[in-house]
N, C-alpha and C positions, 0 to 999 in steps of 0.2 A: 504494500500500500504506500510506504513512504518513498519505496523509489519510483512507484508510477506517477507521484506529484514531483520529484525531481525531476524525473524524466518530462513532463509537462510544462517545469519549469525552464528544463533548457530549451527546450521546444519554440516556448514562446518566445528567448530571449532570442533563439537565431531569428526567426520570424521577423520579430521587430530591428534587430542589426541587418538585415535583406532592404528591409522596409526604408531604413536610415541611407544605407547604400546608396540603393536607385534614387533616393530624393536627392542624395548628393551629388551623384553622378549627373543629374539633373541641373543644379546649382551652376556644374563645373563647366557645363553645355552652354547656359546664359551668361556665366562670367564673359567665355571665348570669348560671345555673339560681342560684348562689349568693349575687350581689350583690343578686336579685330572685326570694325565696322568694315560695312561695304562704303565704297568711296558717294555711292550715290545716295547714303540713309538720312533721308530728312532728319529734321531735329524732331519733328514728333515723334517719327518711327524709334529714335535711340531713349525719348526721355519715356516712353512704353517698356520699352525693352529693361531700364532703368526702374522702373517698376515693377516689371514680371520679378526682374530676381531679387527685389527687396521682399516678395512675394513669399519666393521661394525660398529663400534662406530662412523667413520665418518659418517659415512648413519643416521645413530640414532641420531647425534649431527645435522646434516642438518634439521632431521625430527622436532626433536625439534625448531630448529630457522624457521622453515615454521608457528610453533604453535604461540610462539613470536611475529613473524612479524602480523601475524593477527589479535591476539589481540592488539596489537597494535597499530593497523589500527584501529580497532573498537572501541578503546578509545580515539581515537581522531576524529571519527564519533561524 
């Protein structure tokens, strides 16, 4: 019983480190877009862009404090 709740607990922690991942990987994709405009990108189009990943980092900084808090939980299990 107690290792099919460990076993549940790793589970969930890769889960949610998959989850952090792909948000980040995501991040690093909008970063590019912005360290390497295209020469033709209006100023609306870059200051959207400019916002998608303030967007997304918050997405990606939550994802990460879901990973935190769980371990954290299961350190004090």
């Amino acid at each position: 019983m107690i290792q099919d709740a460990r076993l549940a607990s790793v589970y969930e922690e890769t889960r949610l480190i998959a989850v952090y991942e792909a948000s980040r990987a995501k991040e690093h994709r909008a970063a590019g877009q912005l360290l390497r405009p295209r020469h033709s990108l209006p100023h609306s189009a870059y200051i959207k862009l400019v916002d998608d990943l303030r967007s997304i980092r918050k997405d990606c900084n939550d994802k990460m404090l879901a990973v935190r808090v769980h371990q954290n939980k299961m350190a004090v299990k």
